[in-house]
matplotlib code that plots the C-alpha trace (Angstrom):
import matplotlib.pyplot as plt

x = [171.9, 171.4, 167.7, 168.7, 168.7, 165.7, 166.1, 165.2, 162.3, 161.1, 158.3, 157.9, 153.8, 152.1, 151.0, 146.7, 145.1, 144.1, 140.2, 138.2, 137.2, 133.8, 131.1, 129.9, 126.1, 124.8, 125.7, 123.9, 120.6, 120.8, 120.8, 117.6, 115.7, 116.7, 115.3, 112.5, 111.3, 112.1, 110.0, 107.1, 107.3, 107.0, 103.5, 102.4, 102.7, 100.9, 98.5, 98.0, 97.9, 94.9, 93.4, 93.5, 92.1, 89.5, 88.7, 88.7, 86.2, 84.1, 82.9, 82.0, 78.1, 75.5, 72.0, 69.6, 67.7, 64.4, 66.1, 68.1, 70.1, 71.5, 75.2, 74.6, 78.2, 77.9, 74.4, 74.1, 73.4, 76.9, 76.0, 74.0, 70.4, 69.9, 73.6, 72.9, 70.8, 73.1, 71.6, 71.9, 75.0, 78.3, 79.5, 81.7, 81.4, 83.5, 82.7, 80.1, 79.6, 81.4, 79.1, 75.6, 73.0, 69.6, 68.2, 64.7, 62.5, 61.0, 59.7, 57.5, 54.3, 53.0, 49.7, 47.9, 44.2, 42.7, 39.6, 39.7, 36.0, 35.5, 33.7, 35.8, 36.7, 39.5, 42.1, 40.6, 37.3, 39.8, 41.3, 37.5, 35.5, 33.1, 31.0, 31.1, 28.0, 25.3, 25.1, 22.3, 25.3, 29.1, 31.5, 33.6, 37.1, 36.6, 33.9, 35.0, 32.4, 31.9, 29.1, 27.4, 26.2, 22.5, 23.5, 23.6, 26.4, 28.3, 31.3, 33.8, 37.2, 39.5, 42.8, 45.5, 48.5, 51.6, 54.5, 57.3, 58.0, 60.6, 62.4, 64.7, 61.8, 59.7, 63.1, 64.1, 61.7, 59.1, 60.2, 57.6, 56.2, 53.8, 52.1, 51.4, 50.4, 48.0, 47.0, 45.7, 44.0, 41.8, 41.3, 40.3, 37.2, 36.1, 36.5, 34.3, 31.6, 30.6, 30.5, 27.7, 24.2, 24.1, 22.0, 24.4, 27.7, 26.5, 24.5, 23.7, 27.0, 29.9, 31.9, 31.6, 32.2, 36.3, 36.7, 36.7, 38.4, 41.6, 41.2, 41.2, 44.5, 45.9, 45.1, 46.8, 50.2, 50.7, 50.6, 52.7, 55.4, 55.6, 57.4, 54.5, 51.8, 48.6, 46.2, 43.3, 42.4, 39.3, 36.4, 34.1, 31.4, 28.7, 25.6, 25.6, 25.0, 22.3, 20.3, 22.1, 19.4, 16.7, 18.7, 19.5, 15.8, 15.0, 17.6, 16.8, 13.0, 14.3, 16.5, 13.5, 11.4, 14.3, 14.0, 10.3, 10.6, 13.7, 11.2, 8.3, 10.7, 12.3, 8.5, 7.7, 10.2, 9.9, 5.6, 6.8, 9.5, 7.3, 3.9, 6.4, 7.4, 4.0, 3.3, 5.8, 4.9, 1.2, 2.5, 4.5, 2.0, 0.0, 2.2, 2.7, -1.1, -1.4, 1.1, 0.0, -3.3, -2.5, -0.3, -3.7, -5.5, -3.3, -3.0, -6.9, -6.8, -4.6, -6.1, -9.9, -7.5, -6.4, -10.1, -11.7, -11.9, -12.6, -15.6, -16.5, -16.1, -18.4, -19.4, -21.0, -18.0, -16.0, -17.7, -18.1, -14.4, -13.9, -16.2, -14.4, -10.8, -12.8, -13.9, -10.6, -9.0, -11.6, -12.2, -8.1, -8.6, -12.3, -12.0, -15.5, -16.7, -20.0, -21.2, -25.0, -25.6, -28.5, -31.8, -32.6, -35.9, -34.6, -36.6, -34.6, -33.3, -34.1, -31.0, -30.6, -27.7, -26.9, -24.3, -23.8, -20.2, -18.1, -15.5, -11.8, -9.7, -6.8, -3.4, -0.6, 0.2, -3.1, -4.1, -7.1, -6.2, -8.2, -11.7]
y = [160.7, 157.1, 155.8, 154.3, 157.3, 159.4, 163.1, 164.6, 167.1, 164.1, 162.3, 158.3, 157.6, 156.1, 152.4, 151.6, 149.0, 146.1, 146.0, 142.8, 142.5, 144.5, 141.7, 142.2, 143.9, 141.3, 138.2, 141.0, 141.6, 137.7, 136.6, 138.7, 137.5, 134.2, 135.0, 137.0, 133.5, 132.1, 134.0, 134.2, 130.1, 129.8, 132.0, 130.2, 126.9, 128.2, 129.4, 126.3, 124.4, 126.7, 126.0, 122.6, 122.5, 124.8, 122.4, 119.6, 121.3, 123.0, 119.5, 118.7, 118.9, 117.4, 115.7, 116.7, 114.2, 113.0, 113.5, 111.5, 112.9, 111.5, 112.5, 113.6, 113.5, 114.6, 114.7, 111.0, 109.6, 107.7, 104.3, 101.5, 100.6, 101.7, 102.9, 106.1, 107.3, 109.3, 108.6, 111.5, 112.6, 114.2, 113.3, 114.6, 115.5, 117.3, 120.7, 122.2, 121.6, 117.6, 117.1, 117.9, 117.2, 116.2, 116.3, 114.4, 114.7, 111.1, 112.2, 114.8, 114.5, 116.3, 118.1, 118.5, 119.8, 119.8, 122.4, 121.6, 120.9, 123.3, 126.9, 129.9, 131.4, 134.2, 133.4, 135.8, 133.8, 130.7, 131.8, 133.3, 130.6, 132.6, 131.5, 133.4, 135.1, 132.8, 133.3, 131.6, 130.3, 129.0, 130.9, 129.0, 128.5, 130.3, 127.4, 124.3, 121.5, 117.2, 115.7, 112.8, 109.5, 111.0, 113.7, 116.3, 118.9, 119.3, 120.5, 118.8, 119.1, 117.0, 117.1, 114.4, 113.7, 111.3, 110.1, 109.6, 105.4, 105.7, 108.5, 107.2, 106.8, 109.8, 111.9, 110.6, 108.7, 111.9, 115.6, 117.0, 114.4, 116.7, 118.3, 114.5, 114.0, 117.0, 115.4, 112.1, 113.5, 116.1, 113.0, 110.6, 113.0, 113.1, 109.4, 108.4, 111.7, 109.5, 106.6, 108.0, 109.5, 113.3, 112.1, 109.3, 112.0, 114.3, 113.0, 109.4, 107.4, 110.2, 107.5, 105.1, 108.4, 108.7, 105.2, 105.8, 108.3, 106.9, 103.7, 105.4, 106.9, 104.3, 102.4, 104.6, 105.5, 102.0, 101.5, 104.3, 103.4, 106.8, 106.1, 107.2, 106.4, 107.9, 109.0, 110.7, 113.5, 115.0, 114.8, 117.5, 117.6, 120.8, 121.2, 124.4, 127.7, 128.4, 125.4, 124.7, 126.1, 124.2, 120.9, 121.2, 121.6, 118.6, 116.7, 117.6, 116.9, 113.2, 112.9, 113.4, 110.8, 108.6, 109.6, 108.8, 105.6, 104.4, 105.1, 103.5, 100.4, 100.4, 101.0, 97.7, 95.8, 96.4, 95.9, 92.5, 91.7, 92.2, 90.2, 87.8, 87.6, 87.7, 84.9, 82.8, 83.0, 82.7, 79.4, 78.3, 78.6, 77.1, 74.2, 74.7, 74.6, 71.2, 69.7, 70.5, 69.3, 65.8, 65.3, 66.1, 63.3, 60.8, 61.4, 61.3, 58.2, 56.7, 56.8, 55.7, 52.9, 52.1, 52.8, 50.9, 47.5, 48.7, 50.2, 46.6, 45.4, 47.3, 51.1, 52.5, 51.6, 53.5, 55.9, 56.4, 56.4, 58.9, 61.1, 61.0, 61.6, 64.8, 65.6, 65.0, 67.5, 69.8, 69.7, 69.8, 73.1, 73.2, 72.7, 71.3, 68.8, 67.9, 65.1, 65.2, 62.2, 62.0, 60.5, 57.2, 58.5, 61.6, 64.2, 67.1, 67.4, 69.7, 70.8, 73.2, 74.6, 76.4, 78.7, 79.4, 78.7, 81.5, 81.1, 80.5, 82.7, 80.0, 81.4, 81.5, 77.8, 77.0, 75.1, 76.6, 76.2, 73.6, 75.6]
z = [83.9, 83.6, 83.5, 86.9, 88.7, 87.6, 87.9, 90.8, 89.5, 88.3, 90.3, 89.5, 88.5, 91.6, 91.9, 91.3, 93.6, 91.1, 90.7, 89.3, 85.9, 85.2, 84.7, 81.1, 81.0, 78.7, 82.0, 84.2, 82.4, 81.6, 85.2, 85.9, 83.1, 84.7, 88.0, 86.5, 84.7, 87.8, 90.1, 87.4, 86.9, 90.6, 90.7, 86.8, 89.4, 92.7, 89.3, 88.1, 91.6, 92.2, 89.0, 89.5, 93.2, 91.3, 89.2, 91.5, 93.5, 91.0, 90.0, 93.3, 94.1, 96.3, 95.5, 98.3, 100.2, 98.7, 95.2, 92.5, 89.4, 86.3, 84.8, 81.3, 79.1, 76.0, 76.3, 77.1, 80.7, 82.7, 83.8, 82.9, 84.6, 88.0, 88.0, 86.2, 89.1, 91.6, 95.2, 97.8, 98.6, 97.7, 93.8, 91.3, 87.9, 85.3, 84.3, 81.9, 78.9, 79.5, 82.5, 82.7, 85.8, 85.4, 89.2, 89.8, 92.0, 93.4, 96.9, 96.4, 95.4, 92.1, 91.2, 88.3, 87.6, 84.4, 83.9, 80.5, 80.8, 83.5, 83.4, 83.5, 86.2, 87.0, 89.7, 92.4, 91.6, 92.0, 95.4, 97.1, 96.4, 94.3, 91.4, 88.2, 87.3, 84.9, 81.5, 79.3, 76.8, 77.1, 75.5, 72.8, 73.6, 77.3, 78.7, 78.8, 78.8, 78.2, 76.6, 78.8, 77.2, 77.3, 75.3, 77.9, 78.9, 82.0, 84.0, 84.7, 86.8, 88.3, 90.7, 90.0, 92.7, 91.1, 92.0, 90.0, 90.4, 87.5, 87.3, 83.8, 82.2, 83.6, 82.1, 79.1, 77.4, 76.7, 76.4, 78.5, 80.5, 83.0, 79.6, 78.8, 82.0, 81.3, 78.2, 80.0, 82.4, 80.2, 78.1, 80.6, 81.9, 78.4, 78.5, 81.5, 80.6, 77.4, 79.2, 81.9, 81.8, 83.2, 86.4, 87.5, 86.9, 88.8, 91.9, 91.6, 91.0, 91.5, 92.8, 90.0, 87.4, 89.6, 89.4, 85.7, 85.8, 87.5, 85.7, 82.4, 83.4, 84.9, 81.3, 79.3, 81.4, 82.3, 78.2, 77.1, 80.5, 82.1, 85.1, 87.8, 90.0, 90.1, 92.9, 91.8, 94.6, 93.9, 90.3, 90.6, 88.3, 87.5, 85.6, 83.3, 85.5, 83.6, 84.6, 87.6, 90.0, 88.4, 88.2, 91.4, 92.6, 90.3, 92.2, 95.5, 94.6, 93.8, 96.8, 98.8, 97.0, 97.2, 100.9, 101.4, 99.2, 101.6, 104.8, 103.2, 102.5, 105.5, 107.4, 105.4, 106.2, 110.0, 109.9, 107.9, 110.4, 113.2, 111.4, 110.3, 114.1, 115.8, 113.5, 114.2, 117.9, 117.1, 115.7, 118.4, 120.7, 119.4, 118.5, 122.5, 123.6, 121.0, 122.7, 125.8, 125.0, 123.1, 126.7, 129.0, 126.7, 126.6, 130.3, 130.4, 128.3, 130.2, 133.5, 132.0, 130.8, 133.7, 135.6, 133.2, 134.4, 137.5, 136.5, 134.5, 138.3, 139.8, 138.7, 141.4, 143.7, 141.9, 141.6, 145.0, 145.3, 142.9, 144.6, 148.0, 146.2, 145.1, 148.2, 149.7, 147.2, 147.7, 151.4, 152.4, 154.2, 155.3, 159.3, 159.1, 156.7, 156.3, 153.7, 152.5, 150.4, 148.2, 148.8, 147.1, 145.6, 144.3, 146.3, 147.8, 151.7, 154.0, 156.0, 159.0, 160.1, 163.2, 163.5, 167.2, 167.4, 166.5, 163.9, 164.7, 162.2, 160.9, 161.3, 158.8, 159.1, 157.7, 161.2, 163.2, 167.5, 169.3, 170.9]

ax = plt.figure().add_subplot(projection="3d")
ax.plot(x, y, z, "-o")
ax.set_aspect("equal")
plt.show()
């Protein structure tokens, strides 16, 4: 049989559909390591998008109100002058250890107290008010004390308030400005102790014993440029308990002879004010009554001036007239008027008078009614 007619028990070899080529398995695992790294570079960026907004905002931070700060990098303040103070508000800074903040407070007002020369005294002593009990002796490194300028030993204590007026300098310049601070103050009340008797610092001139105080203070931070201002609250001095009750009967003893000897002056000055007074209108009246009285005699002198050559004329007429001016002075009221001259040789008068006309009462206009 010829190969073009196959033999009939003979079944020709079906026909396959024709498939792509396989794809190789090193393209396959290829392609997902490329979207693998894809994928994962996506999230490393959201990552480091995060970071960064992290970043951004971790340096963000606020300086409160009544406050300042300075930006330390590296240790050393940003800025130059009143630059490196951060006002309040929002500011940035990089992140620590670059950045540093310093905040400072300049609104508040600070307290210190020294009892440096102070007795002891525990805190629940502190808070109640109450005394510790006397002892005949100070205890060495527990009692504090001063020496006066007398000589004499007493407590002292006092409570400073400051402001911070420079807060670069108050920061930077000393490490531990308040414990200078401290310093001053315990310095200062052994300062004006010397400078005072025991009776002025602790009842006669308390006053003038602060003033020291502050001024000595105020001396030594203005020299050494702290960056404050000082207010001194309260200087409370104290003799030793062991003496304190009889100091203080010595001092009340001389408060109240100061007392007497301020009523006695001040009894003095009002009997002197009041002499001095009385004197001075003693003297005015009687500058008065001279006056008055040199007036009536020039007056007088006067009038015989001006009678005078009248009476050179003819005396006894004057006279005469004189008299009946008296008697007209005299007389002005009387509703009868009787005239009794007298005799020539000087012997007396005999003169009768009946009364057998009954009196007329005058009225309120001084003129008696017709009878």
């Amino acid at each position: 049989m010829s190969p073009d007619h196959p033999h009939p028990d003979h079944d020709p070899e079906p026909q396959r559909p024709t498939l792509p080529a396989p794809t190789p398995v090193e393209d396959a695992g290829a392609q997902a390591l490329s979207e693998a790294l894809r994928s994962s570079f996506s999230i490393v960026k959201f990552v480091m998008l995060g970071l960064v907004v992290i970043f951004i905002a971790s340096g963000v931070f606020t300086v409160p109100p009544n406050q300042v700060a300075v930006l330390l990098r590296f240790g050393k303040p940003v800025g130059v002058g009143k630059e490196r103070l951060l006002q309040p508000g929002l500011h940035w800074k990089l992140p620590y250890p670059i950045d540093e903040i310093v905040p400072i407070k300049i609104g508040e007002t600070h307290t210190l107290t020294s009892k440096a020369g102070w007795y002891f005294v525990t805190p629940e002593e502190e808070v109640s008010g109450q005394r510790p009990p006397e002892l005949s002796f100070l205890r060495p490194g527990v009692d504090g004390y001063t020496l006066t300028g007398d000589g004499n030993i007493i407590h002292v204590r006092a409570t400073l308030s400051y402001r911070i007026s420079d807060p670069l300098a108050y920061t930077f310049d000393f490490a531990r400005t308040t414990n200078l601070l401290q310093s001053i103050l315990d310095n200062a009340l052994a300062y004006a102790s010397a400078r005072f008797t025991a009776d002025d610092a602790l009842y006669r001139d308390r006053a003038a014993f602060q003033e020291v105080v502050l001024r000595r203070m105020t001396e030594v931070v203005d020299r050494l440029k702290l960056g404050v201002t000082l207010d001194v609250r309260e200087v409370r001095t104290s003799p030793p308990l062991a003496v304190e009750t009889a100091f203080n009967k010595v001092v009340e003893a001389q408060q109240q002879g100061d007392t007497r000897i301020r009523e006695a002056e001040s009894y003095a000055r009002g009997a002197t004010n009041k002499a001095v007074g009385e004197a001075s209108a003693v003297a005015r009246d009687g500058v008065t009554r001279s006056n008055a009285l040199i007036a009536t005699v020039q007056a007088d002198a006067t009038n015989f001036l001006g009678l005078l050559p009248s009476y050179e004329r003819n005396a006894s007429l004057l006279a005469r007239r004189l008299q009946a001016e008296a008697v007209g002075r005299v007389l002005t009221q009387a509703q009868f008027k009787t005239f009794l001259p007298g005799r020539a040789d000087g012997r007396p008068r005999e003169v009768r008078i009946q009364l057998n006309k009954e009196l007329v009462v005058p009225t309120k206009g001084g003129a008696a009614p017709a009878p």
